[in-house]
C-alpha positions as CSV (number, residue, x, y, z in Angstrom):
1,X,84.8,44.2,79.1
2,X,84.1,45.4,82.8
3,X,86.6,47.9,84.1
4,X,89.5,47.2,87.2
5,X,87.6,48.0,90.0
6,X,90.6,48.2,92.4
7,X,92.0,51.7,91.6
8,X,90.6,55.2,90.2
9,X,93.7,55.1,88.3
10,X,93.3,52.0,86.8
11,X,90.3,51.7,83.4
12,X,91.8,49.6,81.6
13,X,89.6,46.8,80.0
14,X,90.3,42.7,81.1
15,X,92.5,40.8,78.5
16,X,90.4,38.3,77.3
17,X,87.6,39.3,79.4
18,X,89.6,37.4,82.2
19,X,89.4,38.9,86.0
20,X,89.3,38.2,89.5
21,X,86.4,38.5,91.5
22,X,86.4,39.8,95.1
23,X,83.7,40.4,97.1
24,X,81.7,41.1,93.3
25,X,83.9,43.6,92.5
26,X,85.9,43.2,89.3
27,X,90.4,43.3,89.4
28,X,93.0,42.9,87.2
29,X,95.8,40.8,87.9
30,X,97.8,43.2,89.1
31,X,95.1,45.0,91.4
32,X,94.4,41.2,92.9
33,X,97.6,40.7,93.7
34,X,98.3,43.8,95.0
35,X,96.0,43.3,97.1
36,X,97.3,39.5,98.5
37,X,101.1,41.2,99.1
38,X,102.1,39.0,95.8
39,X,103.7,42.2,93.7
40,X,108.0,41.3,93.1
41,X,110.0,44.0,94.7
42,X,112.1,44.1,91.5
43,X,109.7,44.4,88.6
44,X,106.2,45.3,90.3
45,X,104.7,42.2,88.3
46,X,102.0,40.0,89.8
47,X,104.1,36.9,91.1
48,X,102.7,33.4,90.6
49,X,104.6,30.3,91.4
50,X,108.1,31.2,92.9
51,X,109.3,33.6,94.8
52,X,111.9,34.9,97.4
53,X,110.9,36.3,100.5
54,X,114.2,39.0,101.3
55,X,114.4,42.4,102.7
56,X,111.0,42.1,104.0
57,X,109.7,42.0,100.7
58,X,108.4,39.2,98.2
59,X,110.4,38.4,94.6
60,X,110.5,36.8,91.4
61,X,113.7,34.8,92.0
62,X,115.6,35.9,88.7
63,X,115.0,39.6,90.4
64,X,116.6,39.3,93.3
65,X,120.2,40.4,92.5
66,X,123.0,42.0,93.9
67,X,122.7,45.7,94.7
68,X,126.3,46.8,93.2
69,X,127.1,44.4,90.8
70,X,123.5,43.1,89.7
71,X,124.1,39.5,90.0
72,X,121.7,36.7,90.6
73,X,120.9,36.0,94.3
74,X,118.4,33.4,93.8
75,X,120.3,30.6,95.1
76,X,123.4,32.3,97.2
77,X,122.9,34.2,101.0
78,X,123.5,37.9,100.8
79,X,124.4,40.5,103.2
80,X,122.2,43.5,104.0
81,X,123.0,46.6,104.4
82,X,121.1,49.8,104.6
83,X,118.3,48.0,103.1
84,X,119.9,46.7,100.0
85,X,121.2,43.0,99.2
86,X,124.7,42.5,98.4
87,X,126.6,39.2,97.4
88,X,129.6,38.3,99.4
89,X,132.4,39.4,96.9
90,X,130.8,42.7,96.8
């Protein structure tokens, strides 16, 4: 197993041998994503499928949530403020 090219920091070997190729140069999943903006703001995770663009920044829908009282956000409008999302009630 090759290496992640993307990162001094990051040796580890590819699960299952599986990686994406950019350029010829070997990256992990995270690395790859990284690199295309696709990282949620909530858990650092590659995303794939849906996501939420807020605050400027690109989710996993279940980790978009309330600031104060941690709640769900996916599907309600939020206020800003300060750079953090907040449901109406709070």
């Amino acid at each position: 197993m090759l290496p992640c090219a993307a990162s001094q920091e990051c040796q580890k070997p590819f699960p299952n041998g599986e990686f994406f190729d950019v350029g010829g140069q070997p990256y992990c999943a995270t690395h790859y994503h990284a690199m295309q903006g696709m990282l949620c703001a909530g858990c650092m995770a590659p995303i794939v499928g849906k996501y939420l663009n807020a605050l400027g920044q690109k989710w996993h829908p279940e980790h978009f949530s309330c600031a104060l009282c941690m709640k769900s956000m996916a599907n309600i409008k939020y206020r800003e403020r300060k750079g953090q999302a907040y449901c109406d009630p709070c």
